[in-house]
BAZA-602456 format. One record per residue (C-alpha): residue number from 0; x, y, z. Coordinates in nm, 4 decimals, decimal comma. Layout:
N
SITE   vopa         c1         c2         c3
SITE    NUM          X          Y          Z
...
END
This chain:
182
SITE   vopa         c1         c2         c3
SITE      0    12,3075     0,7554     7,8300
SITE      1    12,4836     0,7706     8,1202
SITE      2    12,1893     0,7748     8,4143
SITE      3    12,3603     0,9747     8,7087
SITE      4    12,4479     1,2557     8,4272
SITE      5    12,0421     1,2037     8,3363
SITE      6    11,9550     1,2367     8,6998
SITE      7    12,2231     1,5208     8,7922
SITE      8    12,0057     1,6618     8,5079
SITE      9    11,6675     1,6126     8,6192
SITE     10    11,7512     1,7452     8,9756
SITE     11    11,9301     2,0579     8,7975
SITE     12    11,6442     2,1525     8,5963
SITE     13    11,4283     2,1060     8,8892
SITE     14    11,6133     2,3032     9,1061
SITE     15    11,6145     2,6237     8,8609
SITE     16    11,2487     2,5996     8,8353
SITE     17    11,2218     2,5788     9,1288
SITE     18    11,3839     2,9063     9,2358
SITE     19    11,2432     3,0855     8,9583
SITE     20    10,8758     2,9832     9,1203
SITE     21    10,9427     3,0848     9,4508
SITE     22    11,1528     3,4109     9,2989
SITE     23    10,8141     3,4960     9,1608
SITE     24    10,5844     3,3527     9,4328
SITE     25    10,7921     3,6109     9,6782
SITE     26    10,8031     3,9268     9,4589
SITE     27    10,4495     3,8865     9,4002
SITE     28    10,3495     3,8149     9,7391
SITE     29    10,5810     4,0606     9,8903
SITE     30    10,3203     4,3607     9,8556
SITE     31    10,4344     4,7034     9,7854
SITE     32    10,7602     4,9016     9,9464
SITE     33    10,7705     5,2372    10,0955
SITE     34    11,1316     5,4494    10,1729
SITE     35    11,1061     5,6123    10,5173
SITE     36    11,1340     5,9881    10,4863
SITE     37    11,3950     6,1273    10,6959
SITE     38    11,3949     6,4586    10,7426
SITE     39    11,1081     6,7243    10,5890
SITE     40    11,2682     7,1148    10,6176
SITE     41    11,0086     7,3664    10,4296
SITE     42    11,1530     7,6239    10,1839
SITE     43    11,0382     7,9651    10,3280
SITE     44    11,0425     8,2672    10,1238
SITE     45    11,0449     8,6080    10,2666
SITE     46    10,8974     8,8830    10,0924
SITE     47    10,8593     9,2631    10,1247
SITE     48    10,6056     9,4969    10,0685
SITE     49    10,6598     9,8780    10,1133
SITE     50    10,3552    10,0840    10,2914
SITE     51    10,3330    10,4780    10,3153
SITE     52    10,3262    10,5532    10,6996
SITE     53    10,1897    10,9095    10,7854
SITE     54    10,2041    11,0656    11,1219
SITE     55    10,1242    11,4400    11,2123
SITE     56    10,4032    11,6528    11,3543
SITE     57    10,4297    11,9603    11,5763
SITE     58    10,6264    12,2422    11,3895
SITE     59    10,7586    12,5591    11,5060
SITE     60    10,8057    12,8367    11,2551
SITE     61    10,9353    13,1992    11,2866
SITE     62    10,7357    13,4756    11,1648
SITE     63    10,8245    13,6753    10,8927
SITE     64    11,0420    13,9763    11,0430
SITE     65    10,8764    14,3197    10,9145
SITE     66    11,1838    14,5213    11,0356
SITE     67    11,4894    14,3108    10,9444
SITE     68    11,8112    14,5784    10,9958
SITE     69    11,5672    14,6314    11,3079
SITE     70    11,5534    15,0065    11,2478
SITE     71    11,2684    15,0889    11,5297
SITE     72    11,4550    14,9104    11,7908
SITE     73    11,7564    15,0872    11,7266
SITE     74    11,6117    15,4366    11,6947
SITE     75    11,3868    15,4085    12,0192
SITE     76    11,7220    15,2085    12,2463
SITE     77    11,9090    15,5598    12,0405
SITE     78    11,6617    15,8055    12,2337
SITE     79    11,6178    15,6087    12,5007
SITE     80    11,9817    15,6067    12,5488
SITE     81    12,0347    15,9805    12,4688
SITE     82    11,7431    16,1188    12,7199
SITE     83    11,9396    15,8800    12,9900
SITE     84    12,2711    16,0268    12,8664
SITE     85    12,1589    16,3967    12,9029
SITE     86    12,1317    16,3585    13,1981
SITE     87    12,4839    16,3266    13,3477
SITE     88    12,7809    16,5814    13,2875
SITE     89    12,7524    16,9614    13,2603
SITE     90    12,8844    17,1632    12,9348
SITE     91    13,0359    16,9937    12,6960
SITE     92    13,0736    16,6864    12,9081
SITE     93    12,6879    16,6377    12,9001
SITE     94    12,6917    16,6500    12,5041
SITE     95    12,9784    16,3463    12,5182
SITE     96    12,7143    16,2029    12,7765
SITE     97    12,4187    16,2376    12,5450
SITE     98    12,5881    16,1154    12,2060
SITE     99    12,7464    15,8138    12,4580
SITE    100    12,4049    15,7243    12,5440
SITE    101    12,2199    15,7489    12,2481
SITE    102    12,4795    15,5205    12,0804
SITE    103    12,4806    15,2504    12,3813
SITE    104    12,0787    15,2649    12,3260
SITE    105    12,0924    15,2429    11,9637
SITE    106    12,2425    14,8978    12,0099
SITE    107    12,1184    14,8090    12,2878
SITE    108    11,7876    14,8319    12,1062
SITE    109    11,8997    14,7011    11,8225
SITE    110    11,9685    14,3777    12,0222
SITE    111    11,6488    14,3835    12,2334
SITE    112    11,4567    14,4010    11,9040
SITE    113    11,6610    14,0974    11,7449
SITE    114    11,5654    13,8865    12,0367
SITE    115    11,1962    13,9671    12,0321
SITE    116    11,1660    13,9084    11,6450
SITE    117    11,3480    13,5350    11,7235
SITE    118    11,1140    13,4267    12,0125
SITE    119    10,8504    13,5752    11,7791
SITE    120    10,7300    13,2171    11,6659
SITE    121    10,3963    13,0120    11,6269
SITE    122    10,3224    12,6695    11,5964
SITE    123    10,1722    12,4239    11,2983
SITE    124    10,0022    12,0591    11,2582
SITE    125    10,2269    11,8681    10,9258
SITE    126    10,1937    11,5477    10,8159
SITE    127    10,5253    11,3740    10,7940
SITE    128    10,5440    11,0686    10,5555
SITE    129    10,7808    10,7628    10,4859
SITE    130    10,7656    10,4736    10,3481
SITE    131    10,8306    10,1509    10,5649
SITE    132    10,8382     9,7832    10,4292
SITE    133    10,6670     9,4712    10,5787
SITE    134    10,8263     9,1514    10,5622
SITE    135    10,6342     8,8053    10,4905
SITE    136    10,7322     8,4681    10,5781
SITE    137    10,5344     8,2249    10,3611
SITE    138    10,6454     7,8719    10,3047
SITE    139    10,6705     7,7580     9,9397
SITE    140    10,7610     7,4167     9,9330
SITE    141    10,9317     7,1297    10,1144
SITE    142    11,2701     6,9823    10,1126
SITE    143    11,2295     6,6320    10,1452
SITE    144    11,4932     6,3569    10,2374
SITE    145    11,4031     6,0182    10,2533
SITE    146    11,6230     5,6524    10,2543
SITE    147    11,5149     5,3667     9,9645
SITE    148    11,7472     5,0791     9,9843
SITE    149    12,0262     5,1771    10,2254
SITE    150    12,0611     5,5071    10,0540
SITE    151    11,9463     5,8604    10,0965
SITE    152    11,7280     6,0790     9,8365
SITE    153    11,6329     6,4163     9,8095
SITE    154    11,3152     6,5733     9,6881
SITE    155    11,1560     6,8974     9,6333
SITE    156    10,7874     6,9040     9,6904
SITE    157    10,4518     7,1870     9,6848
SITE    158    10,2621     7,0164     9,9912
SITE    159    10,4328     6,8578    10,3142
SITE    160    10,4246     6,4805    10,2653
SITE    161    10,1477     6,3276    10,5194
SITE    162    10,3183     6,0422    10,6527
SITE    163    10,6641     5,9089    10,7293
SITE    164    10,7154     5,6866    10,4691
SITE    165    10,6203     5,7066    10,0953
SITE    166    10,5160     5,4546     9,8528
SITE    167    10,7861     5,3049     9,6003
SITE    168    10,7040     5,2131     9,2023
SITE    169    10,9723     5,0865     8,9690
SITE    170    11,2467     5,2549     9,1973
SITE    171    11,0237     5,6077     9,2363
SITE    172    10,8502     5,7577     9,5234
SITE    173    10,4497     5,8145     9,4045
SITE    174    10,4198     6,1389     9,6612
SITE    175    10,0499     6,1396     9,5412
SITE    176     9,9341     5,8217     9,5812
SITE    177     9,6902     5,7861     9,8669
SITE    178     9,8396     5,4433     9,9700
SITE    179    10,0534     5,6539    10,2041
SITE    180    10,0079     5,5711    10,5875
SITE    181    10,2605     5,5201    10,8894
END
């Protein structure tokens, strides 16, 4: 045999085992690897939950009318009207007078009456319901970005990681594992 072919050999085979020891020597020595989380944004939920809201209220109210073509008032402003009448003119000019009057009472009455009945009012205590809703922010998750090997990843978790970097097995992050720390 040829002896630099045997050597070339020798040195070959040593120099494959070689990097295959120190290959394994450095991925066994190089301890574990983490990807540094980049950004954490939480994932808020809003909800809304109607209430009844009571509050008492001042209300005015008109009383019943007893009279409502408002008879008395016109029949009293009528005489009124009439006795005032009577008295001016002589003859026939003091019946005009008189019939003039009692018709200018009658509605003047009549409108003196409406009035009264619409100021006529009282007052009562209501309560006054509606319903109103209150709104709830609560957070229900985490959006979490975070960069393994030159490239970025995106995760949705429950709980808010607690550090800035998270531990890496076989190419996926272990969010629960307690190795975590900055």
């Amino acid at each position: 045999m040829n002896k630099p072919i045997v050597i070339g050999g020798v040195i070959a085979a040593l120099g494959i085992a070689g990097g295959i020891a120190v290959g394994s020597y450095q991925s066994s020595e190089s301890g574990p690897r983490y990807a540094e989380i980049v950004s954490v944004e939480p994932i808020v939920q809003t909800t809304e939950t109607p209430r009844e809201v009571c509050k008492n209220v001042t209300v005015t109210h008109q009383r019943p009318v007893k009279d409502e073509n408002r008879i008395a008032g016109t029949a009293i402003g009528a005489i009124v009207g009439g006795v005032v009448g009577n008295q001016f003119g002589g003859g026939s000019g003091k019946k005009i007078m008189t019939a003039a009057g009692a018709v200018g009472g009658g509605v003047a009455g009549n409108q003196v009456q409406q009035q009264m009945q619409q100021g006529d009012t009282y007052q009562t205590t209501e309560q006054r319901c509606s319903t109103v809703n209150d709104s709830k922010d609560e957070t229900v998750g985490y959006d979490v970005r975070y960069r393994y090997d030159g490239e970025v990843h995106e995760a949705k978790l429950d709980d808010k990681p607690d550090s800035d970097r998270v531990l890496m097995r076989d190419g996926a992050p272990q969010w629960k594992d307690d190795t975590q720390s900055s």
